[in-house]
C-alpha positions in Angstrom: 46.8 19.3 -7.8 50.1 19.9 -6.2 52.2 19.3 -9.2 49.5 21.9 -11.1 50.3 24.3 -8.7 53.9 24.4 -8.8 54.2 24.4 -12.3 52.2 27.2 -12.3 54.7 28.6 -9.8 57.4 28.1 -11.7 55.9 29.8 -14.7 54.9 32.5 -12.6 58.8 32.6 -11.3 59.5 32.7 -14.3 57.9 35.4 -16.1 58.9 37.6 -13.4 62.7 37.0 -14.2 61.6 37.4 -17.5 60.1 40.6 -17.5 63.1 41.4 -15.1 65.6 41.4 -17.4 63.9 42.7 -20.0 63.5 45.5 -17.7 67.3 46.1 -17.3 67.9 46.0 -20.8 65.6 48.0 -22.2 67.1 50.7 -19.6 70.2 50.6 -20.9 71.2 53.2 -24.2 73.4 51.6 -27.1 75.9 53.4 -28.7 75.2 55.2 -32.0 77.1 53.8 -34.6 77.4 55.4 -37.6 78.7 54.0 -41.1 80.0 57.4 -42.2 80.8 61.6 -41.1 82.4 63.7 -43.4 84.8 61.7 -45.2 85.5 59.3 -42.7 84.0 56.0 -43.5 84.1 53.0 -41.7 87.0 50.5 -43.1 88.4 53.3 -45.3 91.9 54.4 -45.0 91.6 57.7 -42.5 91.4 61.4 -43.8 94.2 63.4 -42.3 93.3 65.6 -39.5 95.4 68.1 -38.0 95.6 70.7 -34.9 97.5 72.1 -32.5 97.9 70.8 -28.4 96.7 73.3 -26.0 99.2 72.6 -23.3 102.2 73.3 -26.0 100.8 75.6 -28.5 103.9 75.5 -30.9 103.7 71.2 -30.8 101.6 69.7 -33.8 99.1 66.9 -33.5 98.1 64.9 -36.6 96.8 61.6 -37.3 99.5 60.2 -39.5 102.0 60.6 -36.6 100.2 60.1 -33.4 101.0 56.4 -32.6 103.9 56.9 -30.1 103.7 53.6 -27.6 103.9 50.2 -28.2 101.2 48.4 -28.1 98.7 50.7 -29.3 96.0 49.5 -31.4 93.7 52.1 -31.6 93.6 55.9 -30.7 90.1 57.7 -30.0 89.2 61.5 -31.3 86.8 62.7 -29.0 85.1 65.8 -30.8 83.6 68.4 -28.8 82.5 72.4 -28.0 81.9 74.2 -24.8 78.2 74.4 -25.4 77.8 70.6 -26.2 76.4 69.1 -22.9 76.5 65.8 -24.3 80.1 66.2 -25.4 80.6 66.7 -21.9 79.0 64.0 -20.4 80.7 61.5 -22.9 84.2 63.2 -21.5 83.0 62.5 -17.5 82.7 59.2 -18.8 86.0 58.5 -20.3 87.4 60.7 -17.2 85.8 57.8 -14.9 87.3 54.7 -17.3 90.5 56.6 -18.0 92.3 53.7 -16.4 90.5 51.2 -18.1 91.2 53.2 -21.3 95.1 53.2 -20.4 95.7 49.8 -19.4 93.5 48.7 -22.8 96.1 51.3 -24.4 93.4 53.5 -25.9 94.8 57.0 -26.2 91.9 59.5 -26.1 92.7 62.9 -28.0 89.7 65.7 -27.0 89.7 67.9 -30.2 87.5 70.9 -29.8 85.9 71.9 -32.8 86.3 75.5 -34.1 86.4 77.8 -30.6 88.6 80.5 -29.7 91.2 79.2 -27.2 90.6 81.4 -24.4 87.3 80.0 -23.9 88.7 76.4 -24.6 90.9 77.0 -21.5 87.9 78.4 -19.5 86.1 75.6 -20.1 88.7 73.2 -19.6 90.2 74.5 -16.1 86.3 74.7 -14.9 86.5 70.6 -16.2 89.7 69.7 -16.3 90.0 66.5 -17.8 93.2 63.9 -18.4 93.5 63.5 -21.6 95.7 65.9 -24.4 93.0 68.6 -25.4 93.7 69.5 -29.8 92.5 72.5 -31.0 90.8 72.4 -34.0 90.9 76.4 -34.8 90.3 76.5 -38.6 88.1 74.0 -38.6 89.6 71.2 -40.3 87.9 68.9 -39.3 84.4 69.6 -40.3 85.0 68.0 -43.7 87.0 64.7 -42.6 84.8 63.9 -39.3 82.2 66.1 -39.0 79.8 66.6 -41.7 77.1 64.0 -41.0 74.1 66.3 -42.6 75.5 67.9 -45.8 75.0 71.0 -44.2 76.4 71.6 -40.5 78.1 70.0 -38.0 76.3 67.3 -35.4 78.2 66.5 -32.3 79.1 64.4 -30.3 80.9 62.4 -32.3 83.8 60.0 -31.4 86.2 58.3 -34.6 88.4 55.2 -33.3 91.5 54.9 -35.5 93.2 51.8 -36.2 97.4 51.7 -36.7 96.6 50.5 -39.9 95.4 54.1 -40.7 91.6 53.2 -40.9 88.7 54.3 -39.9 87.3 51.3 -36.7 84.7 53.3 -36.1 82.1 56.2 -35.7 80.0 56.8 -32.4 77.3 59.9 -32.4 75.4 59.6 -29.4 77.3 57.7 -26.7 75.7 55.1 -24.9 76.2 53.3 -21.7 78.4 50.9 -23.7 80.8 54.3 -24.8 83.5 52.7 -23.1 83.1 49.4 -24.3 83.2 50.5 -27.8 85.9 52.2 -27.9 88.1 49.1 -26.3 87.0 47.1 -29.0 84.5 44.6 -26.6 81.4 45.9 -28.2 83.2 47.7 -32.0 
Protein backbone atom coordinates (compact mmCIF):
# COMPACT_ATOMS: atom_id res chain seq x y z
CA UNK A 1 0.00 0.00 0.00
CA UNK A 2 2.75 2.41 0.72
CA UNK A 3 4.71 1.78 -2.42
CA UNK A 4 0.98 2.30 -4.27
CA UNK A 5 0.82 5.40 -2.78
CA UNK A 6 4.05 6.91 -3.67
CA UNK A 7 4.10 5.95 -6.97
CA UNK A 8 1.00 7.54 -7.34
CA UNK A 9 2.82 10.51 -5.80
CA UNK A 10 5.30 10.56 -8.05
CA UNK A 11 3.00 10.53 -11.01
CA UNK A 12 1.13 13.10 -9.54
CA UNK A 13 4.64 15.22 -9.09
CA UNK A 14 5.01 14.53 -12.12
CA UNK A 15 2.28 15.73 -14.22
CA UNK A 16 2.40 18.87 -12.37
CA UNK A 17 5.99 19.64 -13.72
CA UNK A 18 4.62 18.44 -16.74
CA UNK A 19 1.84 20.62 -17.22
CA UNK A 20 4.31 23.23 -15.81
CA UNK A 21 6.45 23.55 -18.48
CA UNK A 22 4.13 23.09 -20.92
CA UNK A 23 2.75 26.14 -19.37
CA UNK A 24 5.90 28.28 -19.90
CA UNK A 25 6.21 27.33 -23.28
CA UNK A 26 3.21 27.68 -24.69
CA UNK A 27 3.52 31.42 -23.25
CA UNK A 28 6.28 32.14 -25.09
CA UNK A 29 5.83 33.75 -29.10
CA UNK A 30 8.25 32.33 -31.80
CA UNK A 31 9.66 34.33 -34.26
CA UNK A 32 8.01 34.61 -37.72
CA UNK A 33 10.13 33.28 -40.20
CA UNK A 34 9.47 33.88 -43.51
CA UNK A 35 11.07 32.02 -46.73
CA UNK A 36 10.59 35.08 -48.90
CA UNK A 37 9.56 39.42 -49.11
CA UNK A 38 9.91 41.16 -52.13
CA UNK A 39 12.86 39.79 -53.76
CA UNK A 40 14.73 38.81 -50.94
CA UNK A 41 14.74 35.13 -50.56
CA UNK A 42 16.27 33.19 -48.10
CA UNK A 43 19.85 31.73 -49.37
CA UNK A 44 19.78 33.99 -52.40
CA UNK A 45 22.43 36.46 -53.08
CA UNK A 46 20.90 39.89 -51.54
CA UNK A 47 18.92 42.62 -53.72
CA UNK A 48 20.68 45.94 -53.36
CA UNK A 49 19.13 48.39 -51.09
CA UNK A 50 20.02 51.83 -50.75
CA UNK A 51 19.19 55.11 -48.48
CA UNK A 52 20.48 57.83 -46.96
CA UNK A 53 21.67 58.18 -42.84
CA UNK A 54 19.72 60.62 -40.92
CA UNK A 55 22.35 61.89 -38.76
CA UNK A 56 24.56 62.80 -42.01
CA UNK A 57 22.19 63.40 -44.73
CA UNK A 58 24.78 63.82 -47.62
CA UNK A 59 26.51 60.05 -46.33
CA UNK A 60 25.14 56.98 -48.40
CA UNK A 61 24.11 53.70 -46.85
CA UNK A 62 23.92 50.56 -49.04
CA UNK A 63 24.15 47.01 -48.63
CA UNK A 64 27.08 46.16 -50.94
CA UNK A 65 29.29 48.41 -48.71
CA UNK A 66 28.12 48.33 -45.22
CA UNK A 67 30.53 45.75 -43.74
CA UNK A 68 33.05 48.09 -42.02
CA UNK A 69 34.53 45.94 -38.80
CA UNK A 70 36.18 42.92 -38.48
CA UNK A 71 34.50 40.34 -37.45
CA UNK A 72 31.19 40.89 -38.61
CA UNK A 73 29.13 38.14 -39.81
CA UNK A 74 25.98 39.38 -40.18
CA UNK A 75 24.28 42.93 -40.35
CA UNK A 76 20.39 43.28 -39.44
CA UNK A 77 17.84 45.81 -41.43
CA UNK A 78 15.31 46.64 -39.11
CA UNK A 79 12.24 47.99 -41.27
CA UNK A 80 9.93 50.33 -39.81
CA UNK A 81 7.25 53.55 -39.84
CA UNK A 82 6.15 55.86 -37.11
CA UNK A 83 2.72 54.35 -37.03
CA UNK A 84 3.93 50.70 -36.75
CA UNK A 85 3.58 49.96 -32.93
CA UNK A 86 5.00 46.65 -33.45
CA UNK A 87 7.99 48.10 -35.30
CA UNK A 88 8.39 49.81 -32.19
CA UNK A 89 8.30 47.29 -29.78
CA UNK A 90 10.77 45.10 -31.79
CA UNK A 91 13.25 48.39 -31.61
CA UNK A 92 12.74 48.62 -27.42
CA UNK A 93 13.77 45.21 -27.73
CA UNK A 94 16.97 45.40 -29.64
CA UNK A 95 17.51 48.92 -27.57
CA UNK A 96 17.48 46.46 -24.30
CA UNK A 97 20.00 43.64 -26.05
CA UNK A 98 22.02 46.35 -27.85
CA UNK A 99 25.03 45.10 -26.02
CA UNK A 100 24.35 41.69 -26.54
CA UNK A 101 23.88 42.57 -30.25
CA UNK A 102 27.45 44.46 -30.13
CA UNK A 103 29.52 42.08 -28.46
CA UNK A 104 27.87 39.23 -31.03
CA UNK A 105 28.92 41.97 -33.71
CA UNK A 106 25.40 42.29 -35.14
CA UNK A 107 25.16 45.78 -36.54
CA UNK A 108 21.49 46.81 -36.55
CA UNK A 109 20.55 49.47 -39.40
CA UNK A 110 16.68 50.94 -38.56
CA UNK A 111 15.46 51.89 -42.15
CA UNK A 112 12.28 53.70 -42.14
CA UNK A 113 10.15 52.96 -44.85
CA UNK A 114 8.90 55.78 -47.12
CA UNK A 115 8.13 58.92 -44.42
CA UNK A 116 9.04 62.41 -44.68
CA UNK A 117 12.05 63.11 -42.53
CA UNK A 118 10.72 65.68 -40.31
CA UNK A 119 8.46 63.36 -38.81
CA UNK A 120 11.29 60.52 -38.88
CA UNK A 121 13.14 62.95 -36.50
CA UNK A 122 9.96 63.57 -34.38
CA UNK A 123 9.56 60.26 -33.87
CA UNK A 124 13.01 59.38 -33.34
CA UNK A 125 13.99 62.15 -30.64
CA UNK A 126 10.52 61.19 -28.74
CA UNK A 127 12.38 57.31 -28.99
CA UNK A 128 15.63 57.81 -29.50
CA UNK A 129 17.24 54.70 -30.15
CA UNK A 130 21.20 53.55 -30.69
CA UNK A 131 21.44 52.34 -33.70
CA UNK A 132 22.11 54.35 -37.37
CA UNK A 133 18.47 55.32 -38.47
CA UNK A 134 18.38 54.92 -42.99
CA UNK A 135 15.93 56.70 -44.65
CA UNK A 136 14.26 54.90 -47.14
CA UNK A 137 12.50 58.16 -48.89
CA UNK A 138 11.69 56.84 -52.46
CA UNK A 139 10.81 53.74 -51.38
CA UNK A 140 13.25 51.43 -52.57
CA UNK A 141 12.86 49.10 -50.69
CA UNK A 142 9.34 48.01 -51.13
CA UNK A 143 10.36 45.76 -54.03
CA UNK A 144 13.69 44.14 -52.51
CA UNK A 145 12.24 43.53 -48.78
CA UNK A 146 9.01 44.51 -48.58
CA UNK A 147 6.45 43.13 -50.77
CA UNK A 148 5.22 40.06 -48.84
CA UNK A 149 1.43 40.35 -50.37
CA UNK A 150 1.76 41.20 -54.08
CA UNK A 151 0.04 44.25 -53.31
CA UNK A 152 1.24 46.48 -50.23
CA UNK A 153 3.71 46.54 -47.75
CA UNK A 154 3.45 44.35 -44.25
CA UNK A 155 5.70 45.34 -41.53
CA UNK A 156 7.56 44.57 -39.25
CA UNK A 157 9.94 42.91 -40.99
CA UNK A 158 13.67 42.30 -40.11
CA UNK A 159 16.30 40.83 -43.16
CA UNK A 160 19.75 39.41 -41.56
CA UNK A 161 22.45 39.73 -44.17
CA UNK A 162 25.36 37.46 -44.39
CA UNK A 163 29.11 38.94 -45.61
CA UNK A 164 28.70 36.56 -48.17
CA UNK A 165 25.94 38.93 -49.65
CA UNK A 166 22.95 36.52 -48.82
CA UNK A 167 19.97 36.63 -47.63
CA UNK A 168 20.26 34.56 -43.55
CA UNK A 169 17.02 35.43 -42.96
CA UNK A 170 13.50 37.02 -42.90
CA UNK A 171 11.57 37.75 -39.48
CA UNK A 172 7.74 39.29 -39.75
CA UNK A 173 6.38 39.23 -36.48
CA UNK A 174 9.17 39.22 -33.79
CA UNK A 175 8.94 36.92 -31.07
CA UNK A 176 10.42 36.59 -27.70
CA UNK A 177 13.26 34.75 -29.41
CA UNK A 178 13.86 38.27 -31.77
CA UNK A 179 17.15 38.61 -30.29
CA UNK A 180 18.14 35.18 -30.55
CA UNK A 181 17.51 35.04 -34.14
CA UNK A 182 19.15 37.54 -35.21
CA UNK A 183 22.65 36.26 -33.28
CA UNK A 184 22.33 33.25 -35.18
CA UNK A 185 21.33 30.86 -31.76
CA UNK A 186 17.86 30.28 -32.99
CA UNK A 187 18.41 31.32 -37.42
Amino acid sequence: MKIMKITIAWALLLSLLFISVAAQSAGKKKCELLKKSGQAVVGDKAPFFGGWYFKERQKVFNTDKVWGNPGEKRIALVFFTTTCGPCLAGMEKLKKARKELKKAKVPVYLVNFKEDAKKVERFMKKHPMPFPVIHDRFGNAQGAYLDSSGKSVVLPRTVILGKDGKVKLIIGEEGDDYVDCMIERNG
